[in-house]
SERO-4910 file (N, C-alpha, C, O; in steps of 0.05 Angstrom, whole numbers):
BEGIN
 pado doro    nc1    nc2    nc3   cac1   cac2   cac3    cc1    cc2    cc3    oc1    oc2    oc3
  Unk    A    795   2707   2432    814   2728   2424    834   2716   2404    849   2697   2411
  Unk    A    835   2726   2381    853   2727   2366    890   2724   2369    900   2746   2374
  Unk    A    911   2702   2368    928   2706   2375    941   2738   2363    952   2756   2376
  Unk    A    937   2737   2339    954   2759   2326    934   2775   2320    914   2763   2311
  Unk    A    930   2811   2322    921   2828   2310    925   2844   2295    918   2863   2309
  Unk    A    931   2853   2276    932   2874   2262    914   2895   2245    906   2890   2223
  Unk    A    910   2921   2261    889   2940   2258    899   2962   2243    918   2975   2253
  Unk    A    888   2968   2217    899   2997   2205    922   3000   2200    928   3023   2198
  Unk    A    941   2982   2197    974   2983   2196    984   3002   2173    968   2996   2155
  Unk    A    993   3013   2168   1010   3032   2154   1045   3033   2157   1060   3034   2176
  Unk    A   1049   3034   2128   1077   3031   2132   1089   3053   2109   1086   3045   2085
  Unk    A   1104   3086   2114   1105   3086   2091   1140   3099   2088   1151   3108   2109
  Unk    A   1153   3098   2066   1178   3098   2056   1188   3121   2045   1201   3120   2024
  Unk    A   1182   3147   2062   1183   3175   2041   1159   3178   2033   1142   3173   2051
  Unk    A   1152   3183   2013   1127   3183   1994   1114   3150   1989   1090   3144   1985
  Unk    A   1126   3142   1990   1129   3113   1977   1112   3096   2001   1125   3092   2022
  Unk    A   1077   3083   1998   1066   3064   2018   1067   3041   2013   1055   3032   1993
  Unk    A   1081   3026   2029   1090   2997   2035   1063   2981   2039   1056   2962   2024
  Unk    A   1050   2991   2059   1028   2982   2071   1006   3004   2071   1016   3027   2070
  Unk    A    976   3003   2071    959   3016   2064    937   3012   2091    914   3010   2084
  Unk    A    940   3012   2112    909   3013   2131    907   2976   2124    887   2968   2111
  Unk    A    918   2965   2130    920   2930   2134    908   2926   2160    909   2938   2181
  Unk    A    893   2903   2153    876   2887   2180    868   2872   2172    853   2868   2153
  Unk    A    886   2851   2199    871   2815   2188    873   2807   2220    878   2824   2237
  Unk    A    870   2786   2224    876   2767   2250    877   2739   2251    861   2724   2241
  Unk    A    902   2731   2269    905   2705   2260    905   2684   2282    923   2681   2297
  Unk    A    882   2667   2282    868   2647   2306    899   2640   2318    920   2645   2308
  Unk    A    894   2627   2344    918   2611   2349    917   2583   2334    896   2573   2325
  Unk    A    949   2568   2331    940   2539   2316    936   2546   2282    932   2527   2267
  Unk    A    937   2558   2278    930   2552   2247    945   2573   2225    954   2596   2227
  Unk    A    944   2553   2204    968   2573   2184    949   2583   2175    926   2576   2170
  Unk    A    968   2614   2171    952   2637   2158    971   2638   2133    993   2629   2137
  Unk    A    965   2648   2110    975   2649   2082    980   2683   2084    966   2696   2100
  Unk    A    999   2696   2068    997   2723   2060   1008   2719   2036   1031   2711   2033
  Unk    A    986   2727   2012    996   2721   1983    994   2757   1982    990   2776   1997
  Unk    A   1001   2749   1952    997   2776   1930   1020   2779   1912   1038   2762   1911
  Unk    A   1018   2801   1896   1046   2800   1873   1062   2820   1884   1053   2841   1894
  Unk    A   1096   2811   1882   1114   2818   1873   1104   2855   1883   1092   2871   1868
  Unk    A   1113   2859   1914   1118   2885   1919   1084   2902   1925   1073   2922   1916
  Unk    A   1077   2879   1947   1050   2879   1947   1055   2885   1975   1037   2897   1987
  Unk    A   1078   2878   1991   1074   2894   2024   1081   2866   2036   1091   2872   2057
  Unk    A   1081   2838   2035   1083   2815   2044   1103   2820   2060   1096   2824   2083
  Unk    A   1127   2823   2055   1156   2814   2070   1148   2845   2093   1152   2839   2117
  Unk    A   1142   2862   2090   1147   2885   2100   1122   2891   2126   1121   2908   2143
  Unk    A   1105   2869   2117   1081   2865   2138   1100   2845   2158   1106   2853   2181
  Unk    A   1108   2825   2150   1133   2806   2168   1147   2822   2189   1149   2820   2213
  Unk    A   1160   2842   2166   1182   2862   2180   1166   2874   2208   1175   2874   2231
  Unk    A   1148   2881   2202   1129   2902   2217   1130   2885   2253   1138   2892   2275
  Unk    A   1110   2850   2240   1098   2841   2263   1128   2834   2276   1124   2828   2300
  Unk    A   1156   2833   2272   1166   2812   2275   1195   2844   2291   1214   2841   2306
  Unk    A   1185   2867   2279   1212   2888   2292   1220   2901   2281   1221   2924   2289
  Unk    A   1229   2896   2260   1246   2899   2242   1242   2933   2227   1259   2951   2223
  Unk    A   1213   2932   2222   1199   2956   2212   1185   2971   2230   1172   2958   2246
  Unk    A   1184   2998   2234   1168   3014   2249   1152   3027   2238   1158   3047   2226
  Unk    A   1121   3016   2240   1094   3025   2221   1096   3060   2222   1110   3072   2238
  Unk    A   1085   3066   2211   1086   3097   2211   1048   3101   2230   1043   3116   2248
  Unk    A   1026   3077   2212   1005   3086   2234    998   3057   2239   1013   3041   2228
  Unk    A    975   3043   2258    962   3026   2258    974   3014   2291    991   3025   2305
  Unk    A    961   2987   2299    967   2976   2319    973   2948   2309    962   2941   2288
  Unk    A    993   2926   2325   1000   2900   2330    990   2894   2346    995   2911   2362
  Unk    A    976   2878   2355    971   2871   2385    974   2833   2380    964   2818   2363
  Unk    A    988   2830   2400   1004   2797   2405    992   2776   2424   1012   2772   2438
  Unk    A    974   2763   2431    961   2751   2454    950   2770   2462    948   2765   2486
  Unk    A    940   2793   2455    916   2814   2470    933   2838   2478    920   2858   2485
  Unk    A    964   2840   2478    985   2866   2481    996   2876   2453   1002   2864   2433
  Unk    A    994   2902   2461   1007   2913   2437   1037   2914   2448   1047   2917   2470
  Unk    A   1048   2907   2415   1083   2902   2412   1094   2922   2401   1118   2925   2406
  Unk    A   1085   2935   2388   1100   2959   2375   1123   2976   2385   1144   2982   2373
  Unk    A   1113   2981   2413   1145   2996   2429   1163   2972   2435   1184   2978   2447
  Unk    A   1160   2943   2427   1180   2934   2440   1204   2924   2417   1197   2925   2394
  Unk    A   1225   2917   2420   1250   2913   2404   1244   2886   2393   1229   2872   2406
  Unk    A   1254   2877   2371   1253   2853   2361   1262   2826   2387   1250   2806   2394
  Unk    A   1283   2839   2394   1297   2809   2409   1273   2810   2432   1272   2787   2442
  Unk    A   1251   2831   2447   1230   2821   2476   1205   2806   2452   1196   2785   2459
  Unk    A   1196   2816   2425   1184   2800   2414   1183   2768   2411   1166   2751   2409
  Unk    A   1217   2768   2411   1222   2737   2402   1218   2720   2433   1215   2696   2438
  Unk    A   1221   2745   2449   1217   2729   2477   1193   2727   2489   1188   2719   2511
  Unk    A   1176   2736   2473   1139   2735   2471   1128   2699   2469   1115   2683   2482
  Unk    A   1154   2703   2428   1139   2676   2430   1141   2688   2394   1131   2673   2377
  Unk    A   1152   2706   2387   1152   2706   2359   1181   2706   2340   1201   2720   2339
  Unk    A   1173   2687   2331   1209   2681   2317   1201   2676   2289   1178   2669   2285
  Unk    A   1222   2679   2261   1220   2685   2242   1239   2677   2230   1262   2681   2240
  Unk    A   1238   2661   2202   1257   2657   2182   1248   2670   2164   1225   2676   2157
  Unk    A   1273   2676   2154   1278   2693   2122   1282   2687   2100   1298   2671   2092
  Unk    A   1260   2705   2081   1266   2689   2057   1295   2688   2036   1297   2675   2015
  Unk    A   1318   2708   2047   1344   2709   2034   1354   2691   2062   1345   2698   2084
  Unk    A   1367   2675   2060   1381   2652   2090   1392   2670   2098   1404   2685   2082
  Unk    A   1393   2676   2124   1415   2695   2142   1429   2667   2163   1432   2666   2188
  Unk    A   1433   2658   2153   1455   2641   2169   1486   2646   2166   1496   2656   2146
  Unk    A   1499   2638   2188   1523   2641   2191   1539   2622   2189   1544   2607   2208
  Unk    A   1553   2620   2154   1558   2595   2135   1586   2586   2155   1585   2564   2166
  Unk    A   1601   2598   2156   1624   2588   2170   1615   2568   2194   1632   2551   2197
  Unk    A   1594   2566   2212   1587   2557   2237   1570   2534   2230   1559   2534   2208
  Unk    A   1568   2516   2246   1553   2485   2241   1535   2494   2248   1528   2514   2262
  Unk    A   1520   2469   2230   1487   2464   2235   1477   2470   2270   1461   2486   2280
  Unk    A   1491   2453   2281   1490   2458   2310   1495   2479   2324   1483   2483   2344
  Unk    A   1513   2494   2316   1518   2526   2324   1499   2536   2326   1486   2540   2347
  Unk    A   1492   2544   2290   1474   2560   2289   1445   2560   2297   1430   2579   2303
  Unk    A   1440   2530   2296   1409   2524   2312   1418   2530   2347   1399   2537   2361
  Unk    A   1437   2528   2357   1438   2543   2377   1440   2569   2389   1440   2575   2413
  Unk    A   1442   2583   2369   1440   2618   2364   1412   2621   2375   1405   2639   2391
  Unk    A   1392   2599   2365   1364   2608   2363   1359   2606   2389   1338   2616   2396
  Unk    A   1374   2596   2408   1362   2595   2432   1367   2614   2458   1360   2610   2481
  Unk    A   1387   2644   2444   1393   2657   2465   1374   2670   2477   1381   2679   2498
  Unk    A   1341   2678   2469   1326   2695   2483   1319   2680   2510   1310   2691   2530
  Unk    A   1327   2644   2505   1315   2639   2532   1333   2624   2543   1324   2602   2549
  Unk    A   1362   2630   2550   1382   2633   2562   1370   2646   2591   1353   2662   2584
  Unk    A   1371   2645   2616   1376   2659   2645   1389   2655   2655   1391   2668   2675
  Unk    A   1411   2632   2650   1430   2646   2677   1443   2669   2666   1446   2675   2642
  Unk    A   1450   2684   2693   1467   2712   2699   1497   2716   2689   1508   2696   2680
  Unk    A   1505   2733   2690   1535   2730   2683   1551   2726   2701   1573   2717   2695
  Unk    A   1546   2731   2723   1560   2710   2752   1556   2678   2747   1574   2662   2745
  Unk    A   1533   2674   2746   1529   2641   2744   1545   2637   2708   1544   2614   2700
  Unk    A   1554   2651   2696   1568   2636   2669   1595   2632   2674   1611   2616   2664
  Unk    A   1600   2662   2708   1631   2656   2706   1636   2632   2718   1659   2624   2712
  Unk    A   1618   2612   2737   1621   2585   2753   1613   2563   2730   1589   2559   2736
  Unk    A   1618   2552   2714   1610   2540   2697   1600   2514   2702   1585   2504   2685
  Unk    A   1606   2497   2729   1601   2483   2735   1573   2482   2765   1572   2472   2788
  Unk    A   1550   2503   2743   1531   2510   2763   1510   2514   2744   1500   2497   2729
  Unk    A   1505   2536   2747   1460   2530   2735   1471   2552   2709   1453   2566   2698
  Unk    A   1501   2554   2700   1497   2560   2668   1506   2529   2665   1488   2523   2649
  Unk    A   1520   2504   2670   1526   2488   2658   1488   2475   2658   1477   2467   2637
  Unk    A   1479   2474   2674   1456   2455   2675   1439   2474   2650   1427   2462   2633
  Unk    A   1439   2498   2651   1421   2511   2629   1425   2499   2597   1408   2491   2581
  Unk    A   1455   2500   2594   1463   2495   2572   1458   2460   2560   1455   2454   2537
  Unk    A   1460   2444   2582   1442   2423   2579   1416   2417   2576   1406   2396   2569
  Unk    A   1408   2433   2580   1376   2437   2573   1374   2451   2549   1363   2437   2532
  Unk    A   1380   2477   2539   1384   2481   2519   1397   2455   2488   1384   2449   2468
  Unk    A   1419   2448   2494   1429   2434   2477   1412   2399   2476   1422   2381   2463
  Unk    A   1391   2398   2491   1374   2367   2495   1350   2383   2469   1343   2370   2449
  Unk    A   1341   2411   2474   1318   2423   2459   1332   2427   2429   1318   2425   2408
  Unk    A   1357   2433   2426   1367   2432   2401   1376   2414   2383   1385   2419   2361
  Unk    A   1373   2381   2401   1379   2362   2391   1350   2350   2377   1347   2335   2357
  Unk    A   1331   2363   2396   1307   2344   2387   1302   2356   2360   1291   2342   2343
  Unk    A   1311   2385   2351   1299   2397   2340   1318   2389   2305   1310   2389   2282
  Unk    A   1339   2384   2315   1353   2367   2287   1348   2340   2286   1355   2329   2265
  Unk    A   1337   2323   2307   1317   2302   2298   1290   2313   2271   1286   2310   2247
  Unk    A   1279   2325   2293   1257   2330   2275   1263   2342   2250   1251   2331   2231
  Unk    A   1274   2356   2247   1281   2367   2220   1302   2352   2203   1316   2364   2187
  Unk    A   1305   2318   2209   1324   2305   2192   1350   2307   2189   1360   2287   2178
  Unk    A   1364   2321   2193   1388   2336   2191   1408   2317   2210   1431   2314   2201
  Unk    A   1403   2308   2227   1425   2290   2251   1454   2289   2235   1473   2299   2247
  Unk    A   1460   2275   2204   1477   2270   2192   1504   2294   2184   1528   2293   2180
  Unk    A   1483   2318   2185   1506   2341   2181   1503   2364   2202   1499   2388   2197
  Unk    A   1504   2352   2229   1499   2375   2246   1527   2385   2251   1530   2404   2267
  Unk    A   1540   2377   2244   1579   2381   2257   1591   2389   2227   1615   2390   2222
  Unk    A   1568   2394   2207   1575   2409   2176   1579   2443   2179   1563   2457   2191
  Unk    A   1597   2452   2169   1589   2486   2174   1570   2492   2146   1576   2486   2123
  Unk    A   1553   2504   2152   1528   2517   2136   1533   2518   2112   1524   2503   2094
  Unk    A   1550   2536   2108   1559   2539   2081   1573   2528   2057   1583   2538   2037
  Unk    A   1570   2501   2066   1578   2476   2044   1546   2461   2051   1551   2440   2062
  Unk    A   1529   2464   2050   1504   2449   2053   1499   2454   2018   1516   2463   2002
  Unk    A   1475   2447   2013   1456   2451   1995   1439   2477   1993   1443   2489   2014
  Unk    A   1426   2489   1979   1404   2507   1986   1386   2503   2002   1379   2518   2020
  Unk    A   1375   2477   1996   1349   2456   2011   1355   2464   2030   1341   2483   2039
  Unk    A   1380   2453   2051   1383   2443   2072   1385   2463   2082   1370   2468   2101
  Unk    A   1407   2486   2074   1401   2514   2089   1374   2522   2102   1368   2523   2126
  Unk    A   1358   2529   2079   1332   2533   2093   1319   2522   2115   1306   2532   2134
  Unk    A   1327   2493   2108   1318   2475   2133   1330   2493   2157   1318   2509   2171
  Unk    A   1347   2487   2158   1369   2501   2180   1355   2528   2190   1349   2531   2214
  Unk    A   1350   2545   2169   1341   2563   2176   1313   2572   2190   1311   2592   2204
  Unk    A   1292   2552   2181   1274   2545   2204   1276   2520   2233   1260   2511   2249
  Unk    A   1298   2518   2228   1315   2499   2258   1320   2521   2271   1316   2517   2295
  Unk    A   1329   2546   2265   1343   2569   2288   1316   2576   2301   1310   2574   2324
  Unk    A   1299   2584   2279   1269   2596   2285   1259   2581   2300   1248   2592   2319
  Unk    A   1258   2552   2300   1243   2535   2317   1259   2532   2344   1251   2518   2363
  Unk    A   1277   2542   2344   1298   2538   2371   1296   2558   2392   1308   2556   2413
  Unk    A   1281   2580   2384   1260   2595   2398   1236   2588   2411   1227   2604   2427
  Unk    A   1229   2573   2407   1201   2550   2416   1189   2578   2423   1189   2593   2443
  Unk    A   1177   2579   2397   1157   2608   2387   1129   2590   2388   1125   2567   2381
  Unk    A   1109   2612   2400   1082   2610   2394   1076   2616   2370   1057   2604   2361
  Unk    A   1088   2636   2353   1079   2636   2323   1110   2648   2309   1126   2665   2315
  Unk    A   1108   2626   2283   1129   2621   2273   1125   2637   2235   1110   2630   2217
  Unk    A   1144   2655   2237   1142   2675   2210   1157   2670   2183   1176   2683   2176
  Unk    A   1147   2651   2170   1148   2638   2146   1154   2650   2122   1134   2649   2108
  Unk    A   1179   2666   2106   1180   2685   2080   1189   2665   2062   1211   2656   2059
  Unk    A   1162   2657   2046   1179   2641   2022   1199   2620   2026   1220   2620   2014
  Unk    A   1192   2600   2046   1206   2574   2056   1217   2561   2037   1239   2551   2039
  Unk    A   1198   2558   2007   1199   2537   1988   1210   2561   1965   1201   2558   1943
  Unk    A   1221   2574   1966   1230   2598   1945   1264   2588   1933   1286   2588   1945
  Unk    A   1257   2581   1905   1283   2568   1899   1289   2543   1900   1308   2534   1888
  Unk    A   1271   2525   1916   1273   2491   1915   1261   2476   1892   1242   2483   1878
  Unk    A   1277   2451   1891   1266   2435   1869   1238   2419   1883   1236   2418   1908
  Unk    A   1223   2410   1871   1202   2392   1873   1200   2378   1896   1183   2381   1914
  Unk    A   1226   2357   1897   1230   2346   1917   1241   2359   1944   1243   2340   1961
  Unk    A   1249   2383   1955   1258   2400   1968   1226   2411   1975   1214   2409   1996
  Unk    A   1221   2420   1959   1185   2436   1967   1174   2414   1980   1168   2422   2003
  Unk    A   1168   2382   1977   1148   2367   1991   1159   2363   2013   1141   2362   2029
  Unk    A   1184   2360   2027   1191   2357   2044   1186   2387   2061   1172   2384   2081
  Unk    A   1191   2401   2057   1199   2430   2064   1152   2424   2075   1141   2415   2095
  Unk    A   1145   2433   2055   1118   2431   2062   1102   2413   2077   1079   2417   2084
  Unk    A   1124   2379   2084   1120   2362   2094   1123   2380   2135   1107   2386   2153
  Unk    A   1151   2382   2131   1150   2403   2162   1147   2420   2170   1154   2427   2192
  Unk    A   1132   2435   2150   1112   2455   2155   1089   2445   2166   1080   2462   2181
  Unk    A   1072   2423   2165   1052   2415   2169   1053   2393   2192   1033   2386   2204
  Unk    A   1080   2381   2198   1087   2367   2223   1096   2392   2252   1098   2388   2277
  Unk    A   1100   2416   2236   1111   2436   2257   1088   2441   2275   1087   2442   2300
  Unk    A   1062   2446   2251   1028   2454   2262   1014   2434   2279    998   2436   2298
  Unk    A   1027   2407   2260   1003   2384   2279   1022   2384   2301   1015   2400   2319
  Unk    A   1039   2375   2303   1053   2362   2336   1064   2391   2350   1063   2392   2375
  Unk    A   1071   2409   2338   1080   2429   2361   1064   2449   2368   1068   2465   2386
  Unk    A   1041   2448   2351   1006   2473   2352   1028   2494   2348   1027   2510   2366
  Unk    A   1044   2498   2331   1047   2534   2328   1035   2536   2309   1035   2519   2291
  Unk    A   1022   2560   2309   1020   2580   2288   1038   2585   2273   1062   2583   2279
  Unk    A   1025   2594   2244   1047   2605   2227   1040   2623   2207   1019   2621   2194
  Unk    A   1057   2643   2203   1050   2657   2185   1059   2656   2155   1083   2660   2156
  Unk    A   1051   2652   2125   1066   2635   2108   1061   2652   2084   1040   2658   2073
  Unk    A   1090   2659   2076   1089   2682   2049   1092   2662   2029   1117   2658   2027
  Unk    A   1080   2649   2014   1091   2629   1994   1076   2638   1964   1052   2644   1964
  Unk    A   1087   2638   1945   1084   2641   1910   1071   2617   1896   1053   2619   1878
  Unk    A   1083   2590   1908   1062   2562   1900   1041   2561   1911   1038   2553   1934
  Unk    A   1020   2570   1895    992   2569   1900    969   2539   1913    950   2538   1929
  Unk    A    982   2522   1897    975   2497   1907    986   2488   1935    973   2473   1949
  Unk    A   1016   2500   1945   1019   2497   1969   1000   2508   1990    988   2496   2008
  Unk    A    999   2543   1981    986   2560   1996    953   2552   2006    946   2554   2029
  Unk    A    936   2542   1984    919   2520   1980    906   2501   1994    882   2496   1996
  Unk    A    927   2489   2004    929   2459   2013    939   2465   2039    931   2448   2056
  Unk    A    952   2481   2047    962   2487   2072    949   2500   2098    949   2494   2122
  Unk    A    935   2527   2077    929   2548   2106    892   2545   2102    879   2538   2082
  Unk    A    884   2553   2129    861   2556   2141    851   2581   2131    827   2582   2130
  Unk    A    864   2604   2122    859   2625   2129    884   2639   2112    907   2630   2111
  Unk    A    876   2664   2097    887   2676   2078    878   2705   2072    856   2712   2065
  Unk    A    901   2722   2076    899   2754   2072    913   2759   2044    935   2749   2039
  Unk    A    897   2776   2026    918   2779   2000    928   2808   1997    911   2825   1994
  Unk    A    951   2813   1996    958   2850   1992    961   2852   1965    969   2834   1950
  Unk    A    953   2876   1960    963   2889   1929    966   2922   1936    949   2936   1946
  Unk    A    986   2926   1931   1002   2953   1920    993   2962   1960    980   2982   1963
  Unk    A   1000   2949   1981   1002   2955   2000    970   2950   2018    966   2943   2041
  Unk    A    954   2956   1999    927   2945   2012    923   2903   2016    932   2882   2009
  Unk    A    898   2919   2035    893   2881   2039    858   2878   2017    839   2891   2024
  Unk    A    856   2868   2004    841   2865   1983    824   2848   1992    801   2855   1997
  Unk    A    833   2826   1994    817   2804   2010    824   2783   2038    846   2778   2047
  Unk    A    799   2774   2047    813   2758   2072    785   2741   2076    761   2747   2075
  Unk    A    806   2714   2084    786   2690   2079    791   2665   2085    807   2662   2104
  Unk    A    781   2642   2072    789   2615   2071    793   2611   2047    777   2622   2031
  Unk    A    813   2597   2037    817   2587   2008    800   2587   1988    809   2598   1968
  Unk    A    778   2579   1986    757   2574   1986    740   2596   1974    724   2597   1955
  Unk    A    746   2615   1992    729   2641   1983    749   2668   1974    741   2691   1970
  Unk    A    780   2659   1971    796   2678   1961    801   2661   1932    809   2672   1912
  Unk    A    796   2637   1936    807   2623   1898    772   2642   1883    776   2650   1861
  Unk    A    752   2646   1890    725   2652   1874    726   2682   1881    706   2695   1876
  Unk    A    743   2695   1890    736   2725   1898    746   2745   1864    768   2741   1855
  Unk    A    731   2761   1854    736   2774   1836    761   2787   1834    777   2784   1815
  Unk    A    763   2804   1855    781   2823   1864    820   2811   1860    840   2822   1852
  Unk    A    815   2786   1871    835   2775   1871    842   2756   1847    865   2748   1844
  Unk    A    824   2749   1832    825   2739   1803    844   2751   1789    865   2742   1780
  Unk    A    831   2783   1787    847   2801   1775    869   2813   1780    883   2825   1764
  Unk    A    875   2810   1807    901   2826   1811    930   2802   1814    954   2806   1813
  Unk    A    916   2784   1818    938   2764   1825    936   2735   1811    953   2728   1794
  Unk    A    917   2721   1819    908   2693   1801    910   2698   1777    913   2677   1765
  Unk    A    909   2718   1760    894   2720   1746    861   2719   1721    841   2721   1736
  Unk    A    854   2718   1701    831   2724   1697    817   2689   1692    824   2671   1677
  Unk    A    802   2691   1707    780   2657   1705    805   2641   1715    815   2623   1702
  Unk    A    812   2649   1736    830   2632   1755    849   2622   1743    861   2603   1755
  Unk    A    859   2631   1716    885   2631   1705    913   2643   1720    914   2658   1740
  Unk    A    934   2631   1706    956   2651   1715    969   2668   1708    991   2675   1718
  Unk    A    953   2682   1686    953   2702   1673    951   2734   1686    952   2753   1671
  Unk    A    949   2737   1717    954   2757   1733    979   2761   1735    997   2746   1728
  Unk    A    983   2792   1751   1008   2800   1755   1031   2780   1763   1027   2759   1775
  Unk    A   1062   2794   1752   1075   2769   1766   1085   2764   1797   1089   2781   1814
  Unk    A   1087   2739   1800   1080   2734   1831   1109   2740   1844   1111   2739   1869
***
C-alpha cells in the first residue's frame, strides 16, 4: 500500500481549475518530485494534501485513511508536516523558539499537569527540547540557535524552516521550493539535507523544485502538472524522454526552451 494517495483530486476557484482529476501515489521512503510551469497546480496540490485547501472533488487517503474531513493541525499529528515556499517564520523569535513551535502537535501533558510544572509537563518539555536539539545538530545551525530569525540570512531561514517541519517527526515531509532564491552554495547544502533527511530518518518527501538537475538526481519518482492536470508520472528517466512533457515544460528536444518554470 501506497503511503500517500491521491485519486481524481479537483480543486476549483470560482470558474477558475486549480487542479484537474489528479492521481499519483507516493511509496513510503522515497522522494517524490512535483514539477511543472509556473501555475500548473504544484503549491495548491501541497495545500490540498497538507489542509490548507478544500478539494472541491477527489479523495486523499494517508497510510490507507482518508484525511480530507480532518483539520490541518490532526494531519500534522498523522505524521504530515510542511515547509513553505514564502518562510513563515516568526523573525522576532530564535532559532530555538521557533523549531520548538514545531513540536506542539506532540505535546500531552494536560493543562492540570502544565499548572504543576515540576511533574510530567516539566519531564515532557525535556524530551521535547533533547528532540529539538538533535534536530539543530543535524541541520548545522548549533551557532545561531539563541539568534532571532529575522537577522539570519535567506539560506539559513529556510534551513530553519525545515527544522520546524522536522520537529514534527513527520512520516512525510512537504517540500515547496526549498532551494527557491539560494545561491549555488546554499542549494548543495540545502540538497545535501534533503538527502541526509531520506537516508537516516526514512521520511518521505514531497519536493516542488524548478532546478531540474536537482529534481533529477534526487527523486525516485515524479508527477508533472500543467494547467491543473497531471500529464505525466514516472521515474526520471521516463519523464526527461516523455513527449508530452518536452513540450509543455522541458521544453522542445529537451531544451529549456518550454514554458516558464
Amino acid at each position: 500500500m501506497a503511503l500517500l494517495e491521491v485519486d481524481r483530486l479537483s480543486l476549483q476557484f470560482g470558474g477558475v481549475a486549480a487542479l484537474s482529476e489528479v492521481s499519483f501515489h507516493v511509496e513510503k521512503g522515497e522522494i517524490f518530485a512535483l514539477i511543472g510551469p509556473n501555475g500548473a497546480g504544484k503549491t495548491s496540490m501541497l495545500n490540498c494534501i497538507s489542509g490548507l485547501y478544500k478539494p472541491t472533488s477527489g479523495t486523499i487517503r494517508f497510510q490507507g485513511e482518508p484525511i480530507l474531513a480532518l483539520p490541518p493541525y490532526k494531519r500534522a499529528e498523522k505524521g504530515i508536516a510542511r515547509a513553505f515556499q514564502n518562510i513563515e517564520l516568526f523573525k522576532h523569535m530564535t532559532v530555538l523558539d521557533n523549531i520548538m513551535l514545531g513540536r506542539h502537535v506532540r505535546m500531552r501533558a494536560g493543562l492540570l499537569s502544565c499548572g504543576f510544572y515540576w511533574g510530567k509537563a516539566q519531564q515532557e518539555e525535556i524530551e521535547h527540547r533533547r528532540a529539538v536539539e538533535e534536530i539543530i545538530s543535524f541541520l548545522e545551525i548549533e551557532s545561531i540557535r539563541h539568534k532571532p530569525v529575522g537577522t539570519l540570512s535567506y539560506g539559513l531561514q529556510k534551513r530553519v524552516e525545515v527544522g520546524r517541519a522536522l520537529a514534527l517527526s513527520p512520516e512525510m515531509l512537504l517540500l515547496d521550493e526549498p532551494m527557491a532564491g539560494m545561491n549555488s552554495e546554499e542549494k548543495e547544502d540545502m540538497a545535501r539535507f534533503i538527502l541526509d533527511i531520506h537516508e537516516e530518518r526514512g521520511t518521505t518527501m514531497i519536493l516542488i523544485e524548478h532546478d531540474m538537475g536537482v529534481v533529477m538526481e534526487l527523486s525516485q519518482h515524479i508527477a508533472v502538472l500543467d494547467f491543473g492536470k497531471c500529464i505525466a508520472f514516472g521515474t526520471p528517466e521516463q519523464i526527461q524522454t516523455d513527449p508530452q512533457v518536452i513540450e509543455a515544460y522541458l521544453g522542445q528536444e529537451g531544451t529549456k526552451e518550454g514554458r516558464s518554470a
